[in-house]
OpenMM code with the backbone's topology and positions (N, CA, C; nanometers):
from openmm import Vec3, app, unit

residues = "UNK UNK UNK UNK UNK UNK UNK UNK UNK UNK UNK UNK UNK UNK UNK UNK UNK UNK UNK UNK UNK UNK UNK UNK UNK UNK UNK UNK UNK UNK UNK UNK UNK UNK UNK UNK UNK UNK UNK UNK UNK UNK UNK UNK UNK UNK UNK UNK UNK UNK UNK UNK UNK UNK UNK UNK UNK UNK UNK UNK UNK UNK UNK UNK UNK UNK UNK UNK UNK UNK UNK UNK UNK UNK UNK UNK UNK UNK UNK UNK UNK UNK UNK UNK UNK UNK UNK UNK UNK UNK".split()
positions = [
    Vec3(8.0633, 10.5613, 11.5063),
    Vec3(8.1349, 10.5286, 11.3837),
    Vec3(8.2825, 10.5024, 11.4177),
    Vec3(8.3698, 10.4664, 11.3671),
    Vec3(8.4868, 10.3734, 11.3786),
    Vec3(8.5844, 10.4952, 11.3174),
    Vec3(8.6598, 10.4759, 11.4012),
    Vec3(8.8028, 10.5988, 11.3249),
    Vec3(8.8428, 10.5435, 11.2319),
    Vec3(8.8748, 10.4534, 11.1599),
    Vec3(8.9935, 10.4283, 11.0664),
    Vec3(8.8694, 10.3909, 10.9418),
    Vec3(8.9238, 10.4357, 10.8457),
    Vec3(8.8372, 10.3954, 10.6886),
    Vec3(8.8965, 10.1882, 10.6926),
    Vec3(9.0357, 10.1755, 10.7068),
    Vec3(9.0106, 10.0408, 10.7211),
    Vec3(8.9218, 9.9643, 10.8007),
    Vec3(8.8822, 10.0433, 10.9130),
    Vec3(8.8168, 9.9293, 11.0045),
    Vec3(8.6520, 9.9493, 10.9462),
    Vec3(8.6416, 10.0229, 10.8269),
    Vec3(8.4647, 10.0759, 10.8385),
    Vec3(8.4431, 9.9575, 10.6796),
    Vec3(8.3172, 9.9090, 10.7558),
    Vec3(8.2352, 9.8596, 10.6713),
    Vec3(8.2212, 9.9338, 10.5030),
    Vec3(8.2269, 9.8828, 10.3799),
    Vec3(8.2098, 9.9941, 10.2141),
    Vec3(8.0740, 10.1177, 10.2876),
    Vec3(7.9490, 10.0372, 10.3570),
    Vec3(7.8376, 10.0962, 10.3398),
    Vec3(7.8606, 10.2125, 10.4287),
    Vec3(7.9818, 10.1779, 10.6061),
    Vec3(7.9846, 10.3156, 10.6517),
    Vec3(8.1028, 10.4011, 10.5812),
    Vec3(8.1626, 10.3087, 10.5116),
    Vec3(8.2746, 10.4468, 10.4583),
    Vec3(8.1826, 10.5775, 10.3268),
    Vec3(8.0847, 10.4792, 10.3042),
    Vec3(8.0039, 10.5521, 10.1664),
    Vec3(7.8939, 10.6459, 10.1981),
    Vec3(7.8681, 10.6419, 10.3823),
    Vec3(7.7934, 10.7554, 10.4689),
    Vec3(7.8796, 10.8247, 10.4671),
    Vec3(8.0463, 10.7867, 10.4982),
    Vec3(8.0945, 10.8929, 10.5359),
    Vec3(8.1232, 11.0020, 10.4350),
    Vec3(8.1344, 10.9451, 10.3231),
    Vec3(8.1560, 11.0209, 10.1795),
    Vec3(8.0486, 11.1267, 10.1655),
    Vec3(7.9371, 11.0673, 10.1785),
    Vec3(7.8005, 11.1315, 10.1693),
    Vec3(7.8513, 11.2670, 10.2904),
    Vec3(7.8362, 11.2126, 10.3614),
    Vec3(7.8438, 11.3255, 10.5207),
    Vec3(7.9517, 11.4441, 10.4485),
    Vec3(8.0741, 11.4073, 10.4543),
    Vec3(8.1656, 11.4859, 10.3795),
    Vec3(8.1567, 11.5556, 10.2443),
    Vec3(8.0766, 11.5061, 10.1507),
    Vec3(8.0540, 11.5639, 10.0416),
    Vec3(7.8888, 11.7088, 10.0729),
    Vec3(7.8804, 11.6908, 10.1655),
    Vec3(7.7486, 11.7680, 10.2507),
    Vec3(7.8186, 11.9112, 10.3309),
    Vec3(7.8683, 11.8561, 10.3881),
    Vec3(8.0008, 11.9336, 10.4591),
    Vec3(8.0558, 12.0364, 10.3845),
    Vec3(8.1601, 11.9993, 10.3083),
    Vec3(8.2195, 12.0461, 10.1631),
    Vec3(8.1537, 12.1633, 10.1138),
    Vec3(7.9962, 12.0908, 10.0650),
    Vec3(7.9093, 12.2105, 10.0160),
    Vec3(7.8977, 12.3056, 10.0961),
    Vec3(7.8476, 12.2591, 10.1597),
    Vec3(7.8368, 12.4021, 10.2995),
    Vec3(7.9420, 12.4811, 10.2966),
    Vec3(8.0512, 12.4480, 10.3621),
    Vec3(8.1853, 12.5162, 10.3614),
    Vec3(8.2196, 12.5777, 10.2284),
    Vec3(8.1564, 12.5598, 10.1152),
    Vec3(8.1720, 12.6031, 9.9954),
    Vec3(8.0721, 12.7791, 9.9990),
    Vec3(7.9548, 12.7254, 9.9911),
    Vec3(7.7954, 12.8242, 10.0598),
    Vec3(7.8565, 12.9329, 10.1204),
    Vec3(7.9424, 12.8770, 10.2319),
    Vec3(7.9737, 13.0011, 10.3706),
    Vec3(8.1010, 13.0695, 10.3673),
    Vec3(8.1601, 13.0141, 10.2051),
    Vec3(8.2718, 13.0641, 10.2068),
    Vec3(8.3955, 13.0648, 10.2494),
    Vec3(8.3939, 12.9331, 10.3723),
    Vec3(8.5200, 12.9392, 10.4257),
    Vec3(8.5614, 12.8389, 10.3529),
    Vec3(8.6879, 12.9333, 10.2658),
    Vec3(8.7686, 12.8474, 10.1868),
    Vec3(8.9335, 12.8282, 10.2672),
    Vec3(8.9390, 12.8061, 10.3815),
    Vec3(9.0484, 12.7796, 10.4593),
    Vec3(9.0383, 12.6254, 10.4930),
    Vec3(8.8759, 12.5906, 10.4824),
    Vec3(8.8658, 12.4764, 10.5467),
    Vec3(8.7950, 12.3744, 10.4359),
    Vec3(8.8179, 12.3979, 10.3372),
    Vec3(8.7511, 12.3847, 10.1932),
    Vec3(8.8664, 12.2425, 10.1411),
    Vec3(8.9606, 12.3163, 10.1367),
    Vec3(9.1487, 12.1923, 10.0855),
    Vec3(9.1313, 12.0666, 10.2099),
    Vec3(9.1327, 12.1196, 10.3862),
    Vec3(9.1172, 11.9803, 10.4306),
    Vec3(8.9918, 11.9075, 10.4426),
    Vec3(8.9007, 11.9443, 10.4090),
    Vec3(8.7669, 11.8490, 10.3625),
    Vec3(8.7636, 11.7655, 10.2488),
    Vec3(8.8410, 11.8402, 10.1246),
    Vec3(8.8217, 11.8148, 10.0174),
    Vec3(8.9645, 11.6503, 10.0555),
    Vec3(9.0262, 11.6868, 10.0907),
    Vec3(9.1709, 11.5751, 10.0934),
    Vec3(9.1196, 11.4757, 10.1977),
    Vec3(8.9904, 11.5292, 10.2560),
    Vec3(8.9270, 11.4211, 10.3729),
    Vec3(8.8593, 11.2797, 10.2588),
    Vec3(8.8071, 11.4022, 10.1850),
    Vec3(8.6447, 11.3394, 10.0698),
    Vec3(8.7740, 11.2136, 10.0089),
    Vec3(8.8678, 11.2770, 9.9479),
    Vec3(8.9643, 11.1552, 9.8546),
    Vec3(9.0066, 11.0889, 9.9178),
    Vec3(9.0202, 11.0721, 10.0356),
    Vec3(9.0771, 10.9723, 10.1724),
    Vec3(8.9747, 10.8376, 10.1232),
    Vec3(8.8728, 10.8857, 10.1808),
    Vec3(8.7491, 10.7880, 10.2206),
    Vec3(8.7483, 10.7499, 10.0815),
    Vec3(8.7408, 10.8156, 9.9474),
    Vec3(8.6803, 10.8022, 9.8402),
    Vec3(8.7766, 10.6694, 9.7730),
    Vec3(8.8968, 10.6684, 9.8381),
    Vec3(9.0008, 10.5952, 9.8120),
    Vec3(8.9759, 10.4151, 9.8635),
    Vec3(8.8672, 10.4239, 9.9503),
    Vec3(8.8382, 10.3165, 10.0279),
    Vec3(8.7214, 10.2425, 9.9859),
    Vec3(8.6911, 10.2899, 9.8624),
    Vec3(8.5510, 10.2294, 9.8075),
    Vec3(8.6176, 10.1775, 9.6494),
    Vec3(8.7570, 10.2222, 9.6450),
    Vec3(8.8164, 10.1895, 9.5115),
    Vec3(8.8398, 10.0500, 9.5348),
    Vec3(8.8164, 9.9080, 9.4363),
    Vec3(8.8617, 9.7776, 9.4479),
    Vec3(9.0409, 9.7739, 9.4478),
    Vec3(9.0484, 9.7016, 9.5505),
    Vec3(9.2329, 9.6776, 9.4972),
    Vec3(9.2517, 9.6551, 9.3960),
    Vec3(9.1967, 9.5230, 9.4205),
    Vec3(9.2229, 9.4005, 9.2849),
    Vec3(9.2205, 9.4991, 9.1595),
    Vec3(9.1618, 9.6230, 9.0882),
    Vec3(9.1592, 9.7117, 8.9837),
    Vec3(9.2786, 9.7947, 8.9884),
    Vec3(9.3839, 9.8325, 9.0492),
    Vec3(9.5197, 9.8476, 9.0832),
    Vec3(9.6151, 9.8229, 9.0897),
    Vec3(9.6229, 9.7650, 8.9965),
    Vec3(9.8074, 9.6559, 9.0064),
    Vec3(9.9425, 9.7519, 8.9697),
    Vec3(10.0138, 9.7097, 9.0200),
    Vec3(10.1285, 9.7270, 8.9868),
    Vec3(10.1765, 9.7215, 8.7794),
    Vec3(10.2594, 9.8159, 8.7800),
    Vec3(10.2478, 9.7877, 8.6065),
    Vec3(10.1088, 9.9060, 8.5360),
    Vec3(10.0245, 9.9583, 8.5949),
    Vec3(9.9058, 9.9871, 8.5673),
    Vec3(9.9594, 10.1296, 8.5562),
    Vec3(9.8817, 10.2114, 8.5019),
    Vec3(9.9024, 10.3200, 8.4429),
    Vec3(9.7598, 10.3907, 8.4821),
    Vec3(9.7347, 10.4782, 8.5699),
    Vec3(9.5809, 10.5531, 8.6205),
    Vec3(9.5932, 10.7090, 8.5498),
    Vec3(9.4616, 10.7589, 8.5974),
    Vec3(9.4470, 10.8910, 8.6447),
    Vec3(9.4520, 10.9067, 8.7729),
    Vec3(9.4942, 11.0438, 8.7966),
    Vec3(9.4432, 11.1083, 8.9205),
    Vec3(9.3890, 11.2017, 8.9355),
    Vec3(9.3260, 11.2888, 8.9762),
    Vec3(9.2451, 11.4233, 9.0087),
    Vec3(9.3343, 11.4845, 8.9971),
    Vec3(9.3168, 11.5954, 8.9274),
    Vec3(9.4068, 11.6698, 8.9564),
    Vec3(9.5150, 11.7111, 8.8977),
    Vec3(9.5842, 11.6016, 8.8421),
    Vec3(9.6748, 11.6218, 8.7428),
    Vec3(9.6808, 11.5501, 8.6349),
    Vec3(9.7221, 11.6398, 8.5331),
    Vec3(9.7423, 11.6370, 8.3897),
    Vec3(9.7882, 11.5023, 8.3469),
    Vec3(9.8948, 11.4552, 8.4274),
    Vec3(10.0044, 11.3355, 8.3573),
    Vec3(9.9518, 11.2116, 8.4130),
    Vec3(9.9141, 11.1134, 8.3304),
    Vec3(9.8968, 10.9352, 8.3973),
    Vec3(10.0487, 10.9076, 8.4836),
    Vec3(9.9672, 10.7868, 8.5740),
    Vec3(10.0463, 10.7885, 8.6562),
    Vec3(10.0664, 10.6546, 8.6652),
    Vec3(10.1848, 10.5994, 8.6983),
    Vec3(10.2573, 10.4884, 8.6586),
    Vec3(10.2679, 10.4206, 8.8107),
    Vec3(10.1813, 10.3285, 8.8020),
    Vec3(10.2163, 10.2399, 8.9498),
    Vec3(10.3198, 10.1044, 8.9606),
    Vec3(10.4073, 10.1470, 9.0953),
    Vec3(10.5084, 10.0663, 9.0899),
    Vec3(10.4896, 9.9621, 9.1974),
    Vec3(10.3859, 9.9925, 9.2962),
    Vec3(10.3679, 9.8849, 9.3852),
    Vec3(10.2265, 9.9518, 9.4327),
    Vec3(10.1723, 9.8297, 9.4999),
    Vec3(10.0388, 9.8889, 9.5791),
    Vec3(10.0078, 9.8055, 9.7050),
    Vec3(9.9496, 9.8690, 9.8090),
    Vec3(9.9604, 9.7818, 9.9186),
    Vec3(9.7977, 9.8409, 9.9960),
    Vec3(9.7010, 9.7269, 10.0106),
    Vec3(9.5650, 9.7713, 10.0558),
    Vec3(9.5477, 9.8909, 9.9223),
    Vec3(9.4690, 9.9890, 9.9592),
    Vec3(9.3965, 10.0868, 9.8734),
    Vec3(9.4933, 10.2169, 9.8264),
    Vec3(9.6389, 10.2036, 9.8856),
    Vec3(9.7217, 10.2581, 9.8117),
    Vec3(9.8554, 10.2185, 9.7154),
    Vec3(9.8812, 10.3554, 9.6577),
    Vec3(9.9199, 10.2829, 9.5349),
    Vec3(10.0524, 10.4344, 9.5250),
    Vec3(10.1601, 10.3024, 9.5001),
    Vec3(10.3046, 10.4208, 9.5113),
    Vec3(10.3165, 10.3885, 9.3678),
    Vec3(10.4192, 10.5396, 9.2839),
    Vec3(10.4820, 10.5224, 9.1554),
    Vec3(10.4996, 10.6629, 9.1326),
    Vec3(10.5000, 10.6869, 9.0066),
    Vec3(10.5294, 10.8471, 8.9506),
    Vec3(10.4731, 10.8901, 8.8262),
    Vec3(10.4907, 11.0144, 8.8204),
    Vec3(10.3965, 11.0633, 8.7283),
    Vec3(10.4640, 11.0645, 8.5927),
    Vec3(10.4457, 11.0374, 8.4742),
    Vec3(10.4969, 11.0464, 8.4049),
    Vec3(10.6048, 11.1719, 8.3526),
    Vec3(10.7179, 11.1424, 8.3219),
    Vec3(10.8102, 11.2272, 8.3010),
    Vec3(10.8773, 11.2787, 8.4502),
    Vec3(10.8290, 11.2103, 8.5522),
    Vec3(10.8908, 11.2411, 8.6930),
    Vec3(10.9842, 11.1037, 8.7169),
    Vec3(11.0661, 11.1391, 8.8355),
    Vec3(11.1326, 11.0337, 8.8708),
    Vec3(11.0762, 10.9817, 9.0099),
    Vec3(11.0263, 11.0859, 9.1034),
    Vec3(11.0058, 11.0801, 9.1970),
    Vec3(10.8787, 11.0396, 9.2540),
] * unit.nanometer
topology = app.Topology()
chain = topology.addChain("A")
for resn in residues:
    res = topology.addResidue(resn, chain)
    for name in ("N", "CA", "C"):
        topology.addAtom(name, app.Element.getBySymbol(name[0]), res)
């Protein structure tokens, strides 16, 4: 399999999701919750790579996991996407 989520095919990045969302559980099962946060920030990596650009523009207003406030995109470049959260500056 290919290191980089850019260089992987949708179908191997969507094994890898699978693989990782398998993982996760386990590490959930066995309790080790030390290793629980970098799996989970692995899963939204990849999960990020099956999102269409083109559905991301700039001007656009999302959710995110996680937090409460929509989030205001000010530029986007490939499958990420910079801006701030509402009522933030930063």
């Amino acid at each position: 399999m290919k290191e980089f989520y850019g260089q992987m095919e949708r179908h191997e990045i969507q094994q890898e999701v699978d693989r990782l969302q398998r993982e996760l559980q386990l590490k959930k099962d066995q309790g080790m919750f030390s290793e629980i946060a970098i799996l989970e920030q692995k899963l939204n990596l990849a999960k990020s790579y099956l999102i269409d650009p083109g559905t991301v523009k700039a001007g656009s207003i999302v959710s995110v996991k996680g937090y409460d406030e929509p989030f205001h995109i000010s530029y986007t470049k490939g499958v990420f996407a910079w801006g701030n959260f509402e009522g933030e500056t930063e």
